[in-house]
C-alpha positions as CSV (number, residue, x, y, z in Angstrom):
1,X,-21.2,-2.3,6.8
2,X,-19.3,-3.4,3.9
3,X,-21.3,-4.1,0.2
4,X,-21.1,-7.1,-1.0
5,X,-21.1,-6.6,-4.4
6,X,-18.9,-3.5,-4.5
7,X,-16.1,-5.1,-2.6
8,X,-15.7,-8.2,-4.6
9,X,-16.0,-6.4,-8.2
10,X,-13.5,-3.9,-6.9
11,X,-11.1,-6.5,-5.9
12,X,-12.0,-9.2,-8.5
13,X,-11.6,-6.7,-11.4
14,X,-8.3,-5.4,-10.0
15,X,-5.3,-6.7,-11.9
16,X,-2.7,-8.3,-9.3
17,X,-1.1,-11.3,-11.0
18,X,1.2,-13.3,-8.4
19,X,4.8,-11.1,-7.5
20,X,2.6,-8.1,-9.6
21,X,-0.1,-7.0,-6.7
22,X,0.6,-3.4,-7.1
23,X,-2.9,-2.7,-8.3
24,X,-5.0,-4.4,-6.3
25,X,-2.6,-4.1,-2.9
26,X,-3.9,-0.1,-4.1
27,X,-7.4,-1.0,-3.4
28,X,-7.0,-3.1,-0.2
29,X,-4.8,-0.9,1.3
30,X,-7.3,2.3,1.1
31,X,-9.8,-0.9,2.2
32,X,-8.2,-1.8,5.5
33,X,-6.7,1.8,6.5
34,X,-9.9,2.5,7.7
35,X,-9.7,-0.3,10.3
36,X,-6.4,-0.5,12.1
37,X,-2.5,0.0,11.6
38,X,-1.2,-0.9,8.5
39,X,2.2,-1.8,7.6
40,X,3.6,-4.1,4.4
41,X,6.6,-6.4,4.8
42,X,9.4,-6.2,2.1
43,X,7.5,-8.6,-0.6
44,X,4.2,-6.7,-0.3
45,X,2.1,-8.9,1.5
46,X,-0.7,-5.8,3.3
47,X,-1.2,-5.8,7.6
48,X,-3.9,-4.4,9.5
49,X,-3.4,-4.6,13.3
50,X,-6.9,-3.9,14.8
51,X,-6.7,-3.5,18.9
52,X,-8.7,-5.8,20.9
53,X,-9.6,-5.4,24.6
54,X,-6.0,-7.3,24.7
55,X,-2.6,-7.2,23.1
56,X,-2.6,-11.2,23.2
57,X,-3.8,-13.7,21.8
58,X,-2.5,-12.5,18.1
59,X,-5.3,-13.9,16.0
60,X,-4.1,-14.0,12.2
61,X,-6.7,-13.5,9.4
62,X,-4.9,-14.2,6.2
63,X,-6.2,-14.3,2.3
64,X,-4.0,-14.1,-0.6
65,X,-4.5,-11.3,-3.2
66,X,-2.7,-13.1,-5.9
67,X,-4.2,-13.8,-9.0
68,X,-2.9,-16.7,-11.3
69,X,-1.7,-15.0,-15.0
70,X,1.2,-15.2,-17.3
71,X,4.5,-13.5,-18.1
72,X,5.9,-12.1,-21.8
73,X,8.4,-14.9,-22.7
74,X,9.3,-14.1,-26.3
75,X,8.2,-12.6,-29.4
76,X,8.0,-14.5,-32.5
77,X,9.3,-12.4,-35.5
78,X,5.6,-12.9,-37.2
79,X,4.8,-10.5,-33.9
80,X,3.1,-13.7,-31.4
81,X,3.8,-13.8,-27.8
82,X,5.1,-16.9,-26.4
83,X,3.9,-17.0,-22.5
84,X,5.3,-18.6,-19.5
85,X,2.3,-19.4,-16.1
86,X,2.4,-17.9,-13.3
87,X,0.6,-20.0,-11.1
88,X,-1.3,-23.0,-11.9
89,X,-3.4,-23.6,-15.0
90,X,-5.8,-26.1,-16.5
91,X,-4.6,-26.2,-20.2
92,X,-7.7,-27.0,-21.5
93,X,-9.4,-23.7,-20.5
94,X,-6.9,-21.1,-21.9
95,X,-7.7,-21.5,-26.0
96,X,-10.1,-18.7,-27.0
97,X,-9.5,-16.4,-23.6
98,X,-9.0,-12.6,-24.0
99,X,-5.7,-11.5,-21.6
100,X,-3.9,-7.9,-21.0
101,X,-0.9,-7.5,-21.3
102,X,0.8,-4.8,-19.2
103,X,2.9,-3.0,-20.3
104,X,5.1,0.4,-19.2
105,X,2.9,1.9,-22.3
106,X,-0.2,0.8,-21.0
107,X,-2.4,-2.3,-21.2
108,X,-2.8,-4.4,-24.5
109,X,-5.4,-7.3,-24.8
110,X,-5.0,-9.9,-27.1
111,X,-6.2,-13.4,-27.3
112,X,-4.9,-16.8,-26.5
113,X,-4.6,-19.1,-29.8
114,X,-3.2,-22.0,-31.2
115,X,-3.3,-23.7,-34.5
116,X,-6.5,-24.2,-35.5
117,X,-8.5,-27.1,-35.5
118,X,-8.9,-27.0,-39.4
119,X,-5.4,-27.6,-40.0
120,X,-5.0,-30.5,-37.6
121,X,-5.3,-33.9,-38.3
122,X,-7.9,-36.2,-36.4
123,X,-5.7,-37.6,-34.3
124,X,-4.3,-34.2,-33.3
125,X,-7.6,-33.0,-33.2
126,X,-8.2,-35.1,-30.0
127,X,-5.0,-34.1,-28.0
128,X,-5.2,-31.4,-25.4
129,X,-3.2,-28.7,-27.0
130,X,-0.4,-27.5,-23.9
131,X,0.8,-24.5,-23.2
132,X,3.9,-24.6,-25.0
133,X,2.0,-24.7,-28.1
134,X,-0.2,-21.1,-27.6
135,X,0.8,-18.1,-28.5
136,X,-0.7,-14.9,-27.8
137,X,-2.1,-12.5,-30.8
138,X,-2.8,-8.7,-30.3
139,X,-3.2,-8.3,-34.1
140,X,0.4,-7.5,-35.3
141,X,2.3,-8.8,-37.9
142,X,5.8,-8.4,-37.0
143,X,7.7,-8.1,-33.9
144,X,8.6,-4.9,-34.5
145,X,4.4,-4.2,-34.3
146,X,4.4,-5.8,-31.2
147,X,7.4,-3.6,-29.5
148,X,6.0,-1.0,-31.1
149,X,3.0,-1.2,-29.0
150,X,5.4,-1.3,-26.1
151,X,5.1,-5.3,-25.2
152,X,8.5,-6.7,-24.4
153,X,9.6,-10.2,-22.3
154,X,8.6,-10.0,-18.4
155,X,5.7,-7.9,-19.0
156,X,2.8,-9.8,-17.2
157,X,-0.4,-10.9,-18.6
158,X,-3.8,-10.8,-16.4
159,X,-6.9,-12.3,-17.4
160,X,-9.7,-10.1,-19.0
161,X,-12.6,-11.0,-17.5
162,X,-15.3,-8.3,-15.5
163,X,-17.8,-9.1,-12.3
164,X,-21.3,-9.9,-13.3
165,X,-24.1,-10.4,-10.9
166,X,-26.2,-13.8,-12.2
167,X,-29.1,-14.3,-13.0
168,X,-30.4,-15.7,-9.3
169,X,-29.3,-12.1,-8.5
170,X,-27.2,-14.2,-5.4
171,X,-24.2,-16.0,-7.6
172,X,-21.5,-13.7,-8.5
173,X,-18.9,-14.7,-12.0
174,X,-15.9,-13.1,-12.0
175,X,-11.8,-13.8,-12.1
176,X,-9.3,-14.0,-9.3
177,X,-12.3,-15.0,-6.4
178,X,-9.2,-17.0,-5.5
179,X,-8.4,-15.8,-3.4
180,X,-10.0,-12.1,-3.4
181,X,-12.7,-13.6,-1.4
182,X,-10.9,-14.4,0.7
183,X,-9.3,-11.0,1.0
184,X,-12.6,-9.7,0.9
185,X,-13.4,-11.9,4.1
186,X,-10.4,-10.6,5.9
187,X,-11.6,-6.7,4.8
188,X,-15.7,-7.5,6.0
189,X,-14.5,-9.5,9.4
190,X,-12.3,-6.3,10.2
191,X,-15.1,-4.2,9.4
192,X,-17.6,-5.9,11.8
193,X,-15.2,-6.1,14.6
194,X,-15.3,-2.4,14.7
195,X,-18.4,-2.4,16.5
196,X,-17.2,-6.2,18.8
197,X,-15.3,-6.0,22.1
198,X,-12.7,-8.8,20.9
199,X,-10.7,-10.7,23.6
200,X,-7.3,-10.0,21.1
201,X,-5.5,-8.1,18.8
202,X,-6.6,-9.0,15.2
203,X,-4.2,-9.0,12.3
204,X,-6.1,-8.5,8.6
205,X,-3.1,-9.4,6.2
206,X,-3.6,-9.5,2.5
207,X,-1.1,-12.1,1.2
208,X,1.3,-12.0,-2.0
209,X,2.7,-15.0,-4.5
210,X,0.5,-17.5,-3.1
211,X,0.0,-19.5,-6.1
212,X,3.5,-19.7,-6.5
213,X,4.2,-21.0,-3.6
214,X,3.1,-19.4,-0.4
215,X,5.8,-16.9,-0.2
216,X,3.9,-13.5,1.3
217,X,2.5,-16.0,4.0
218,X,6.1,-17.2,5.0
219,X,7.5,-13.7,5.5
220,X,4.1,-12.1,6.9
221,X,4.1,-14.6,9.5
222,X,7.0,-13.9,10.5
223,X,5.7,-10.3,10.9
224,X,2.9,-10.7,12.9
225,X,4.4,-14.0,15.0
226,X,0.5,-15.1,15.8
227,X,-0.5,-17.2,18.2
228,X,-3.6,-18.8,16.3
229,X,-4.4,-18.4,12.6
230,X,-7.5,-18.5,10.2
231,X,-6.9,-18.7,6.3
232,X,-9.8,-17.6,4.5
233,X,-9.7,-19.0,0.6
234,X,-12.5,-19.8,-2.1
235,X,-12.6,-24.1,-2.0
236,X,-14.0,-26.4,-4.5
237,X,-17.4,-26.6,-5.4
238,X,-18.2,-30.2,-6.0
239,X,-21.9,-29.7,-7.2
240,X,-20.9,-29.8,-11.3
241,X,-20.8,-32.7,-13.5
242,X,-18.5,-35.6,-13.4
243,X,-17.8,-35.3,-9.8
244,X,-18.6,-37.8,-7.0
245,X,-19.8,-37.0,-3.7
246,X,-17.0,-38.8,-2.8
247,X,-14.8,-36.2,-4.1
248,X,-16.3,-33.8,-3.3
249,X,-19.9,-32.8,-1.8
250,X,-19.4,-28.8,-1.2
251,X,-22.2,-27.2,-2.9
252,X,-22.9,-23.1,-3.3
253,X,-25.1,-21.7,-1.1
254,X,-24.8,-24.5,1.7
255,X,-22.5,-22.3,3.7
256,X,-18.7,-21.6,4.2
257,X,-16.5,-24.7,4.1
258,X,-14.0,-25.9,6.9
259,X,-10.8,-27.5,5.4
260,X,-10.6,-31.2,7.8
261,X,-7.5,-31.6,5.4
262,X,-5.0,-30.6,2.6
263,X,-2.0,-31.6,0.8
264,X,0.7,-29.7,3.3
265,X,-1.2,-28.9,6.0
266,X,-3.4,-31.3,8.9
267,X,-5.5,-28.1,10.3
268,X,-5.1,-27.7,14.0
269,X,-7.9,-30.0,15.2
270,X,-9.5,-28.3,18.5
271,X,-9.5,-25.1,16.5
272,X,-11.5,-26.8,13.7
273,X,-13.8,-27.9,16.3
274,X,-14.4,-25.0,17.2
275,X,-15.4,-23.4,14.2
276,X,-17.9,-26.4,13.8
277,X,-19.1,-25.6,17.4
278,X,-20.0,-22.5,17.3
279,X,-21.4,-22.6,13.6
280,X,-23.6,-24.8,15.5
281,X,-24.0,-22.5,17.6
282,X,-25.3,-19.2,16.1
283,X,-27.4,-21.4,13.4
284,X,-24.7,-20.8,10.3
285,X,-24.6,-23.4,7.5
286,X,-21.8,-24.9,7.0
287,X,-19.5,-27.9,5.1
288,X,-16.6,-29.6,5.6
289,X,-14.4,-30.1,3.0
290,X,-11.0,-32.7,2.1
291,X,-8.1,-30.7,-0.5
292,X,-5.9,-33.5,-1.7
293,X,-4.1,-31.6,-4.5
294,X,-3.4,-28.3,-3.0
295,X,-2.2,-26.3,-0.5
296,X,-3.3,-22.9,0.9
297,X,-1.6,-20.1,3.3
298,X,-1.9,-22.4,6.0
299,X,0.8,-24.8,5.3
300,X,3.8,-22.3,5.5
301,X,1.7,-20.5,8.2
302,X,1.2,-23.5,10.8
303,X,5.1,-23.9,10.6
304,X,5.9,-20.5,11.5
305,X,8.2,-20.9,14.8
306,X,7.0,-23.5,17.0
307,X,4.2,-23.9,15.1
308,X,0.4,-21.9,14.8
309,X,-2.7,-23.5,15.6
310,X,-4.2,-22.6,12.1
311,X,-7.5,-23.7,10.4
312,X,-9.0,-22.9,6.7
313,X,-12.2,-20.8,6.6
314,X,-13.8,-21.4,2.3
315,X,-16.2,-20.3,0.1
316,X,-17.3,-22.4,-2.5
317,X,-16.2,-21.5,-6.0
318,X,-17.1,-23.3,-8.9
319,X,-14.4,-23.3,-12.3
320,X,-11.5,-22.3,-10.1
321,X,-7.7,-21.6,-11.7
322,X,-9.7,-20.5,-14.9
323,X,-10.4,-17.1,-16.6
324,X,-13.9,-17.0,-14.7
325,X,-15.4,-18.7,-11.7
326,X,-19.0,-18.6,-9.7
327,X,-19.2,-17.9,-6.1
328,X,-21.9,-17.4,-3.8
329,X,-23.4,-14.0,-2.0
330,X,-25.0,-16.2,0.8
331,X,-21.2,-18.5,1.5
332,X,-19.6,-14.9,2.2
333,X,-21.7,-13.3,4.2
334,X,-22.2,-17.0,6.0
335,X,-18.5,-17.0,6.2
336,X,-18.1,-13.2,7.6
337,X,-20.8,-14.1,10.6
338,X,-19.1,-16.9,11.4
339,X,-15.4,-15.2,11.6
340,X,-17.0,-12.8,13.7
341,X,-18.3,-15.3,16.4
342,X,-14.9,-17.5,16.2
343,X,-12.5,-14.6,16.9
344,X,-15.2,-13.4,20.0
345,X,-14.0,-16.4,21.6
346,X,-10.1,-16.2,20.9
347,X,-9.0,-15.2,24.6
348,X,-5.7,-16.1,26.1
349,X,-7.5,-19.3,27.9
350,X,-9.0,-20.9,24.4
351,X,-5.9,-20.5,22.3
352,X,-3.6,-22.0,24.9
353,X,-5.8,-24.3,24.9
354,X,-5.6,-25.3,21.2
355,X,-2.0,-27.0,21.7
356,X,-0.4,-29.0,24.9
357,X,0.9,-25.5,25.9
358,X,0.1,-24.0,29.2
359,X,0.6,-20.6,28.1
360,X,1.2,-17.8,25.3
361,X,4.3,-16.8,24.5
């Protein structure tokens, strides 16, 4: 049985920005060896094919193991690093953050800073300062300090941030649970399909350069061709100030989250209801949640072909695209049961069912 705790600090802590996954791909890898065949398509996105009692239907499980971060875009000759995103971020929660920087000499942290807020007037004083106007500062004084320390432009830049265990001893802080969690869900459903006769053949695939725009789901689809497909992703906790039930009414510890809709993708409808059914089912908590300003896996995944009946499987996480977020132990191991029921009923007769097909292909 997988632990919890272990998994997500080894895979939250793991540096992987978005077209940089060497590190944690590392981890998952020596993760999902244990369950099944493994093989990597040419942009690094990770595939476990575990053997049901069937070759078809192919039921894919994907979660991305991006992380958002930066890249090195220049060195000022007063030795400050000018950055460039990778992936999307909030500018109003970068100021003050510690970062590493790696680099072929080894990792160097510095800090995110800006002009300071003495030295502004009061009208700049209530502007959000962008992006464009942060630097980077590992303590040099020249550029030639900087090089020295073996930082040079497209070096990336992770977040510094470690796993702690909160103080309800069941809420977990950490970086990148978006999406690790949802890598960790594809390694813990995996895991407990060890000991499940599954009607299918399961494919666990760890996803690369999500959050800049889906691109280890468009060629790993193409890898796997499924026939039905579950993306598994942290969603957004509604339950902090300023927000509207309206907006949003997830809460932690109420249960996984089932996407009824996001920005590029309409989930396939009988397959939703099916998750909702057999939650019902087996007791399991669960929410239903509306993404209007994202995307996940799903929407270059459901176009694959003819098109994938695909659904989104989330775990509430609170302060999302930051440095830190909060998730909760209770959604995952909610969300892992759940997975586990759902694919038990993925036979050949179900998933042709799920579109106005007749058959598999």
């Amino acid at each position: 049985m997988i632990n919890t705790e272990k998994i997500l600090k080894e895979l939250t802590e793991a540096h992987g920005v978005a077209g940089y996954e060497t590190p944690v791909r590392e981890i998952v890898r020596s993760y999902l060896q244990k369950y099944g065949e493994l093989s990597q398509d040419k942009l690094g996105s990770v595939i476990c094919r575990k053997q049901g009692t069937q070759e078809t239907p192919r039921v894919m499980l994907a979660g991305h193991m991006d992380e958002i971060g930066f890249m090195v875009k220049f060195i000022t000759e007063e030795g400050y690093i000018k950055f460039l995103p990778l992936g999307g971020w909030f500018d109003q929660v970068l100021l003050g953050q510690r970062v590493v920087i790696k680099t072929k000499k080894g990792d160097v942290v510095g800090l995110i800073g800006a002009k300071p807020p003495h030295l502004l007037s009061p009208e700049e004083r209530k502007k959000v300062v962008e992006k464009s106007d942060m630097y980077i500062d590992i303590g040099a004084t020249s550029k030639a300090e900087v090089e020295e320390a073996g930082v040079k432009p497209g070096d990336v830049i992770v977040p510094r941030a470690d796993f702690v265990v909160l103080a309800n001893q069941k809420s977990y802080l950490s970086k990148a649970f978006d999406d690790r969690v949802g890598v960790a869900l594809v390694v813990a459903a995996l895991d407990k399909l060890q000991n499940t006769a599954h009607p299918n053949t399961v494919y666990g695939v760890a996803t690369v350069q999500e959050e800049v725009g889906l691109r280890g789901a468009t060629t790993s689809v193409r890898a796997v061709d499924p026939h039905v497909a579950i993306v598994l992703e942290s969603d957004i906790a509604g339950d902090v100030p300023g927000i509207k039930p309206e907006e949003s009414a997830v809460k932690l510890g109420k249960g996984p989250t089932i996407l009824l809709y996001e920005a590029r993708m309409i989930p396939n409808q009988k397959l939703r209801d099916l998750i909702l059914i057999t939650a019902q089912e087996k007791s399991i908590p669960i929410q239903v949640s509306s993404v209007e300003g994202g995307s996940t896996d799903g929407a270059a995944i459901h176009l694959h072909h003819l098109g994938v009946p695909t659904a989104v499987i989330g775990v509430a996480a609170r302060h999302i695209h930051s440095h830190s977020s909060i998730i909760h132990k209770e959604d995952f191991e909610h969300a892992v049961d759940l997975l586990e029921a759902v694919i038990e009923k993925l036979d050949q007769q179900t998933v042709a069912g799920l579109t106005d097909n007749t058959q598999l292909e």
